[in-house]
DRENLUM-130842 format. One record per residue (C-alpha): residue in one letter; x, y, z. Coordinates in steps of 0.2 Angstrom, whole numbers, padded with zeros to 4 digits, always signed. Each point is the difference from the previous one (the first is absolute). Layout:
! DRENLUM-130842
aXYZ/...
This chain:
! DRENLUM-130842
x-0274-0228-0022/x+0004+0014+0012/x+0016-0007+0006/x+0006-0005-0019/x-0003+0018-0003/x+0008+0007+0013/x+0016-0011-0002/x+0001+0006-0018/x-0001+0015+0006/x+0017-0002+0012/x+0007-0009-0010/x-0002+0017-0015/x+0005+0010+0013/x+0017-0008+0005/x+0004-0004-0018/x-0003+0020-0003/x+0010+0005+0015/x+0015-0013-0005/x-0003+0008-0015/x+0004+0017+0008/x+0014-0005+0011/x+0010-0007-0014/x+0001+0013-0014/x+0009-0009-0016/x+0016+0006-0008/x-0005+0008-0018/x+0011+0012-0011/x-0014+0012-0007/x+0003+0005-0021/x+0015+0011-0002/x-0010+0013-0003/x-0008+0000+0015/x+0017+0004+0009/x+0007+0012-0012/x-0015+0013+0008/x+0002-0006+0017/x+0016-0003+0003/x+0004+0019-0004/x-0013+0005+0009/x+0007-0007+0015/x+0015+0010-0004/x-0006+0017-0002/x-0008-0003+0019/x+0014-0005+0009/x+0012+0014-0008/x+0012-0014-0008/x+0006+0006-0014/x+0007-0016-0007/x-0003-0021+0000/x+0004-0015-0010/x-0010-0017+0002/x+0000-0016-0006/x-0012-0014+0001/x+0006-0020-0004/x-0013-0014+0000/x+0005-0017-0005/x+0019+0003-0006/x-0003+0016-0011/x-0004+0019+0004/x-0017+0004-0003/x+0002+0018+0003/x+0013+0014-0001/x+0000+0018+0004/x+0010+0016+0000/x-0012+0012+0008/x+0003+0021+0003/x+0019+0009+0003/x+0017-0005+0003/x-0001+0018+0008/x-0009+0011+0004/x+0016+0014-0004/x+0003-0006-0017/x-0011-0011-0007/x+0002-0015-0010/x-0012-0014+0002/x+0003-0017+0011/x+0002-0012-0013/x+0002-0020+0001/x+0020+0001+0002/x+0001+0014+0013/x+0010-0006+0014/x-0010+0004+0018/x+0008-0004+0016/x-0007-0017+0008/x+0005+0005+0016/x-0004-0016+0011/x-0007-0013-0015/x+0021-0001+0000/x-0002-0011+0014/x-0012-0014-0009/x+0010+0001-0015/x+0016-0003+0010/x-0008-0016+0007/x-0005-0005-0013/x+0019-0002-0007/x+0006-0005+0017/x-0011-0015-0002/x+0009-0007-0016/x+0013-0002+0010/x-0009-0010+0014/x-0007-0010-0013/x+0017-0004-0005/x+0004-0004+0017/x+0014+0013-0001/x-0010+0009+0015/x-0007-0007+0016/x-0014+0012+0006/x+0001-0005+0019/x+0019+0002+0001/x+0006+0012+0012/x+0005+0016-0013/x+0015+0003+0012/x+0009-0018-0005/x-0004+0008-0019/x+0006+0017+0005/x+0004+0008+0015/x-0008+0017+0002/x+0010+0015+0009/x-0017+0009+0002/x-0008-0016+0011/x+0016-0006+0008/x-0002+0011+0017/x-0016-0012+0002/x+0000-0017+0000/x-0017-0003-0003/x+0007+0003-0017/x+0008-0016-0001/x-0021-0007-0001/x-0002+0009-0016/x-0007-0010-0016/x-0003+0005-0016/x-0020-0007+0002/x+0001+0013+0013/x+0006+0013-0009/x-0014-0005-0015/x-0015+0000+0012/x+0007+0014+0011/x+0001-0008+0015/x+0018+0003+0004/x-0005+0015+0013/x+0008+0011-0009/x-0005+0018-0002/x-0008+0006-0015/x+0016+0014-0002/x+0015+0002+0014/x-0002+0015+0012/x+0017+0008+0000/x+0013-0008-0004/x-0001-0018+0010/x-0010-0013-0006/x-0012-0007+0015/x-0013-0013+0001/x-0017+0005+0004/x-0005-0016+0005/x+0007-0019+0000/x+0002-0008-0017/x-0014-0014-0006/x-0013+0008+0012/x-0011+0010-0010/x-0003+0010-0015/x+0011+0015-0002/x+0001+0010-0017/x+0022+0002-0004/x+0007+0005-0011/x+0016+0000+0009/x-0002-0020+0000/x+0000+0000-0019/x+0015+0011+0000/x+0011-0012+0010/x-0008-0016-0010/x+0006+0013-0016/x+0018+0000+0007/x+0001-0019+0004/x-0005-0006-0021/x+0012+0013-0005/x+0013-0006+0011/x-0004-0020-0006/x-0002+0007-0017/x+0014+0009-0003/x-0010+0012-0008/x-0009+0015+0002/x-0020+0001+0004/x-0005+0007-0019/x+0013-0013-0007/x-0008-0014+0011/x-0018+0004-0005/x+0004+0003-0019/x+0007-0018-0001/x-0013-0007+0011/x-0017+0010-0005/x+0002+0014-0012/x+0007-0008-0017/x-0010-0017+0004/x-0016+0008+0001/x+0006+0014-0012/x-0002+0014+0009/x+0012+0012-0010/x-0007+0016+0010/x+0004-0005+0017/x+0014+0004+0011/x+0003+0001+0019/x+0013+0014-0007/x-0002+0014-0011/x+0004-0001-0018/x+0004+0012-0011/x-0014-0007-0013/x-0014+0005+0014/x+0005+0019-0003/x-0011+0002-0016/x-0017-0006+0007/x-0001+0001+0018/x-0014+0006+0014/x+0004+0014+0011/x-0007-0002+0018/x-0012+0013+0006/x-0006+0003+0018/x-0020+0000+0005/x-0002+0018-0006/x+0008-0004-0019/x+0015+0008+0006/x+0016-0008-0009/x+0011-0009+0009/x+0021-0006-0004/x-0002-0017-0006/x+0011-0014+0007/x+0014-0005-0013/x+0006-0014+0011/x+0020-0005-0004/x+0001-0014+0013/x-0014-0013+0000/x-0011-0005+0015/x-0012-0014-0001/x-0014+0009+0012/x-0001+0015-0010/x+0011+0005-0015/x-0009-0013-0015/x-0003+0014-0014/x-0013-0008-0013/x-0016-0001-0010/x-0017-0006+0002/x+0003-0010-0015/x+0017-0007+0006/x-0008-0003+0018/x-0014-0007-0006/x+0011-0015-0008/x+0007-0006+0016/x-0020-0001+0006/x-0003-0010-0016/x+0016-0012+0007/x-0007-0001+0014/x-0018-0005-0005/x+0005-0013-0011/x+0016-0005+0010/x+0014+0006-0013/x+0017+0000+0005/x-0005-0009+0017/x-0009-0017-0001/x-0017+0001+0009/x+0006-0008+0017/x+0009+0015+0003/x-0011+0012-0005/x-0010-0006+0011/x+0010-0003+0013/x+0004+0020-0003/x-0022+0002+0004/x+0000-0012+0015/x-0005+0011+0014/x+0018+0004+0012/x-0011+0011+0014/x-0016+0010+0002/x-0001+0018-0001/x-0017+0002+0002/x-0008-0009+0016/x-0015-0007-0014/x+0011-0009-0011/x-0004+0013-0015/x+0017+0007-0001/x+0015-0013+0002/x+0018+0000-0006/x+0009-0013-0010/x+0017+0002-0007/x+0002+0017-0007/x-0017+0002-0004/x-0014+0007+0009/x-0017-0013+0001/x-0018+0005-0002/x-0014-0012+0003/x-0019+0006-0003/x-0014-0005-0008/x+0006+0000-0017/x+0014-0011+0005/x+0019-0001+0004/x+0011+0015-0008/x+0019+0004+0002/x+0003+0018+0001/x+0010+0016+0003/x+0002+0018+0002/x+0014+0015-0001/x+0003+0016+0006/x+0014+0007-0003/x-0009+0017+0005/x-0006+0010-0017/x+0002-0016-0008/x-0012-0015+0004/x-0004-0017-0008/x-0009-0016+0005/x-0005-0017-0007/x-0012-0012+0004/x-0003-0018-0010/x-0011-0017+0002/x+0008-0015-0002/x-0016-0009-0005/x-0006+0012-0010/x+0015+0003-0006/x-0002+0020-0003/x+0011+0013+0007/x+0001+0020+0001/x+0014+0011+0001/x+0002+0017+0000/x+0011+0017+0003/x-0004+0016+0003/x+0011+0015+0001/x-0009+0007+0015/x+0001+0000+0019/x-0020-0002-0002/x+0003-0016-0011/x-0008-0011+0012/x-0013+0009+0005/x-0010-0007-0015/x+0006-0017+0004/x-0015-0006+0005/x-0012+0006-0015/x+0014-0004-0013/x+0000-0017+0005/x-0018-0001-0001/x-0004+0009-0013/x+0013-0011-0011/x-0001-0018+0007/x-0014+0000+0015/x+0001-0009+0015/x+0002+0008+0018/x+0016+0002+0007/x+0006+0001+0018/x+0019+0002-0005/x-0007+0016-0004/x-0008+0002+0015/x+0016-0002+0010/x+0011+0011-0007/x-0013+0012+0002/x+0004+0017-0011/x-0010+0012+0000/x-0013+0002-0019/x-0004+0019-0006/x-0015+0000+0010/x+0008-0004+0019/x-0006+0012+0013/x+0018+0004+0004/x+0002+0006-0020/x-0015+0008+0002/x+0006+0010+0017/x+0015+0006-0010/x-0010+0007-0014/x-0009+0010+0013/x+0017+0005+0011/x+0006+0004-0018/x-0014+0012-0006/x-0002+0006+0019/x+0006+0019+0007/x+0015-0008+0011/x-0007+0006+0013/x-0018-0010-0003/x-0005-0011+0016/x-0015-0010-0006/x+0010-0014-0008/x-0014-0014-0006/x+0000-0018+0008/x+0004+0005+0018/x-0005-0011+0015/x-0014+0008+0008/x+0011+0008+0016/x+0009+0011-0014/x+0018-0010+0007/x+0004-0012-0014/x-0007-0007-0018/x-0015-0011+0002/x+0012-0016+0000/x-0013-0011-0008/x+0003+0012-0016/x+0018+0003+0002/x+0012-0010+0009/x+0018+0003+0008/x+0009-0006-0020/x-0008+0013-0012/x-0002+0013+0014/x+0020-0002+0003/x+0001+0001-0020/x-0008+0015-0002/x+0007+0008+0013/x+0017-0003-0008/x-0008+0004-0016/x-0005+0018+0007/x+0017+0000+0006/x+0008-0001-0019/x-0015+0014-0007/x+0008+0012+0014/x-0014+0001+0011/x+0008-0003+0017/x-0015+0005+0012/x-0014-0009-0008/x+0014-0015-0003/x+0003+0001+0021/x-0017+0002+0005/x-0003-0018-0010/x+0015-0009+0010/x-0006+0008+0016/x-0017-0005-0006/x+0005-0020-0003/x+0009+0001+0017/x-0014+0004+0009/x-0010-0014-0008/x+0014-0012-0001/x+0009+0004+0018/x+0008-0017+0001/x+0009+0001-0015/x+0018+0003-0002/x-0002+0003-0020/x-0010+0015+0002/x+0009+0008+0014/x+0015-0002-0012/x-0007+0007-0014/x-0007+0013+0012/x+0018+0004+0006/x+0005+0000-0018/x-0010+0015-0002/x+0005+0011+0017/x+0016-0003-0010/x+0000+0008-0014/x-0013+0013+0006/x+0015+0005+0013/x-0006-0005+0016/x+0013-0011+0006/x-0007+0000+0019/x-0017-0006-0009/x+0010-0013-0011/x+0009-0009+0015/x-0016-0001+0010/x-0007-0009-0014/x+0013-0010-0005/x+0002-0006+0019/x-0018-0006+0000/x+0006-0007-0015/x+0017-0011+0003/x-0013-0003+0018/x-0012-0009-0008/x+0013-0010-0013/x+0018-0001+0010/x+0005-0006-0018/x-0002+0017-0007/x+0019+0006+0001/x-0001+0015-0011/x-0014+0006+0011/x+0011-0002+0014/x+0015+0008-0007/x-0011+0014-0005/x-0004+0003+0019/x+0018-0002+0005/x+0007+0013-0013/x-0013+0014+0003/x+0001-0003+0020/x+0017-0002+0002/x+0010-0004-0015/x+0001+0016-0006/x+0007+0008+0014/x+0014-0015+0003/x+0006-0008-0015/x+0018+0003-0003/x+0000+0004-0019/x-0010+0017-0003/x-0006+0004-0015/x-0007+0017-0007/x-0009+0007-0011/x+0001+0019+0001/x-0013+0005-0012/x-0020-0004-0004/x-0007+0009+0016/x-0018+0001-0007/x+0001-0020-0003/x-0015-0011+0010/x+0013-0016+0001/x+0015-0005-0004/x+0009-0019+0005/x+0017-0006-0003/x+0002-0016-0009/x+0017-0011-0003/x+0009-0014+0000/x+0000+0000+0019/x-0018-0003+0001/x-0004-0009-0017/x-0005+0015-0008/x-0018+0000+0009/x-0008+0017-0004/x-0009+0001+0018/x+0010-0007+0014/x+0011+0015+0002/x-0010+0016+0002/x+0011+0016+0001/x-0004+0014+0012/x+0001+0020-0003/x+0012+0008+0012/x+0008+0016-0001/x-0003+0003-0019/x+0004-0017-0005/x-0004-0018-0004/x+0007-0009+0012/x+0003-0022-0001/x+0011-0009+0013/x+0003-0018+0000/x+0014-0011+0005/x+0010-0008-0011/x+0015-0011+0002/x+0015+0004-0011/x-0002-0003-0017/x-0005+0009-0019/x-0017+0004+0000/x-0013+0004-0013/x-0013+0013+0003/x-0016+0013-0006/x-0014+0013+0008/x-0016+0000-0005/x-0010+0014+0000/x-0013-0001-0001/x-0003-0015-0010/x+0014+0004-0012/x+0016-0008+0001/x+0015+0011+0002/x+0020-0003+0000/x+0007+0012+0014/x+0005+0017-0008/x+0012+0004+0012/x+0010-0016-0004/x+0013-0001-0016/x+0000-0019+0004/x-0012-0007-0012/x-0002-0019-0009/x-0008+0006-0014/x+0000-0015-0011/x-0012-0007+0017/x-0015+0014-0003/x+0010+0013+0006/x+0002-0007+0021/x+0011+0012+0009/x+0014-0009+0011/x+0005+0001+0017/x+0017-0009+0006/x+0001-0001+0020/x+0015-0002+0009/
């Protein structure tokens, strides 16, 4: 009797833990998320979102939710148009794969016997390159160029590597096949099948009466994008209701017979050693205990997005949010609307409202600057406590100190995260950064040489040692800038060096600005910034205006 017992007992036990382990999917009432959901809003600082929840092949739920900004008002509605920042690149396969299905495509030819590509030729590794590469970001491609060359970081199909620059070679190869360009492509392939009529990898003039302003973490307006030239890794302008009906064709394979959809959710590589976080073509993959999901997310800086649905279940989620914050409630959003546990989430990794690091700048914020007992310090008084902040959202609020001008509690973080992260290059950069626009140019180059030590790929960091060291004292071409004597930095930016707003320091000498760089004969285009803001020379006549105002220099 005993032992019966005891094995019902186990055996209620392991049911309850499975029971634990596996949360289920469930949309609560709508009513239930029209107080949550603003809720979450009002924490974060976000001052507006748009969501939309599909099961079975209709939309279950649709909200507008808080401002299209915070200067002027006007509520988020169901047709304003957000950025979707990176679900571009999901969409995109998702029309690139009409074509494959029509065996107009091959996915594992070489892109260069498609469409040779200046930016890749210097490289033959190039030559390798395949759009399923390009789909599951294994090209080794960098996410974005440094400068102006486009390198590998690493050897395509070896590993996952996040690019976007991938997807904008793979853009240049369907335009070129297609004879048409990106927003044409998609709008015969995607847009008017599925009826998307507020989508647009370009911006159209019918977005101008209900559109979302982008706002920094701090609700602080920023210019929203009004992209004239499509790109399929960031440009898509949309809807959650639009969006929303390429999830529902993907769910119930419309448009692309089910073979290819799931050939699209076939796992290409891992990204997370576990197995939870995989990548299939253009989509990211999700397995937990709630089961196998599809998903995304954007950031496109004040503007975020992300989308997340179960094939079995066949319930999705989109949404877009009009803040930097956006997907800091990513997490409680998606469990407060559907359930489940999510490690996509958990890579990503953004900070929520209640991150120490957020915390820490309330306290910096609401501090005397000259306040020295900063919360969540390691115990020697050097760093953070790294368990409670680590070297990402320590760089990030440094640079966030950085934009509120507060340049010595933003310096004494980077020299913080250095001194607990002494290996990496990124926070000696980010470090550099700093000395940089403070004005202490010997302080920048030291920092920027542990830098470009500890990552020989780091170019700009090496240039920036070059230029302070010696540069400015040998370049042929002198520039001046005869004025702004109480200014803490000023750099010179052009055509000669890609129009990079660190890598040429000037130095004060004898009353002036002083840049020098050698340039071989040749028209070139140029600006100072001082002081984070952009200037034409004011002592040169020679001005393209109709190019934002760049001053020209022609060398003989």
């Amino acid at each position: 009797m005993k032992k019966l017992l005891v094995a019902i007992l186990l055996y209620s036990m392991a049911v309850s833990l499975a029971a634990q382990s596996s949360p289920k999917l469930k949309i609560p009432p709508a009513a239930v998320l029209d107080r949550s959901i603003p809720e979450l809003l009002e924490s974060a600082d976000i001052p507006g979102l748009s969501i939309a929840i599909i099961q079975d092949d209709r939309i279950v739920y649709e909200r507008a939710f808080g401002l299209r900004s915070v200067d002027t008002g006007g509520p988020v509605t169901d047709q304003t148009i957000f950025s979707a920042a990176s679900l571009s690149k999901a969409l995109f396969a998702y029309g690139l794969m009409k074509w494959v299905e029509q065996g107009r495509f091959d996915l594992d030819r070489p892109l260069h016997e498609y469409f040779p590509y200046d930016d890749l030729t210097h490289d033959d590794r190039y030559q390798q390159l395949t759009a399923r590469q390009v789909l599951s970001h294994t090209t080794g491609l960098p996410n974005w160029r440094r400068g102006g060359q486009l390198n590998f970081v690493r050897d395509p199909g070896q590993s996952f590597g996040y690019s976007g620059e991938g997807f904008v070679y793979l853009m240049r190869v369907v335009e070129h096949l297609s004879g048409q360009s990106i927003n044409e492509f998609m709008e015969e392939q995607v847009f008017t099948p599925l009826g998307m009529d507020r989508s647009s990898y370009i911006w159209e003039q019918d977005f101008d009466s209900d559109f979302a302003i982008p706002h920094d973490q701090f609700k602080i307006t920023r210019t929203p994008p009004r992209p004239q030239e499509g790109n399929t890794a960031y440009s898509l302008q949309t809807t959650a209701v639009d969006y929303s009906k390429f999830l529902r064709a993907m769910l119930n394979a419309e448009g692309l017979k089910a073979g290819t959809v799931k050939d699209m959710l076939t796992s290409q590589v891992n990204v997370e050693d576990d197995g939870s976080v995989q990548w299939g073509l253009g989509v990211g993959l999700q397995t937990s205990p709630d089961g196998k999901a599809f998903w995304h997310w954007g950031d496109n800086g004040p503007f975020k997005a992300f989308f997340i649905a179960y094939p079995k279940q066949r319930i999705g989620l989109v949404y877009f949010a009009n803040s930097s914050n956006g997907l800091g409630i990513a997490r409680e959003l998606l469990e407060h609307a559907i359930g489940g546990s999510y490690p996509s989430v958990n890579w990503i990794d953004y900070e929520g409202p209640n991150a120490p690091a957020r915390k820490l700048l309330a306290h910096i914020l609401n501090s005397e600057p000259s306040a020295a007992d900063w919360p969540y310090m390691a115990a020697n008084g050097l760093h953070q406590d790294t368990q409670q902040i680590a070297q990402s959202p320590m760089n990030r609020l440094g640079y966030n100190l950085l934009n509120l001008h507060r340049p010595e509690a933003a310096l004494r973080v980077f020299a913080m995260n250095a001194r607990a992260f002494p290996q990496s290059a990124n926070v000696h950069d980010s470090y550099g950064e700093a000395l940089l626009r403070k004005g202490d140019l010997a302080g920048a180059a030291a920092a920027y040489e542990r830098a470009a030590r500890l990552d020989p790929e780091n170019s700009t960091a090496k240039t920036i040692v070059y230029q302070i060291r010696e540069g400015n004292k040998k370049g042929n071409t002198t520039f001046r800038l005869p004025a702004y004597p109480n200014a803490r930095s000023v750099q010179l930016v052009g055509s000669f060096n890609n129009w990079n707003s660190l890598s040429h320091p000037m130095s004060r000498e004898n009353g002036q600005w002083i840049g020098r760089v050698d340039l071989e004969p040749g028209t070139y285009e140029y600006k100072f910034i001082v002081d984070g803001v952009w200037l034409a020379d004011p002592w040169n006549p020679e001005t393209h205006y109709e190019e934002g105002h760049r001053s020209v220099l022609k060398k003989e």
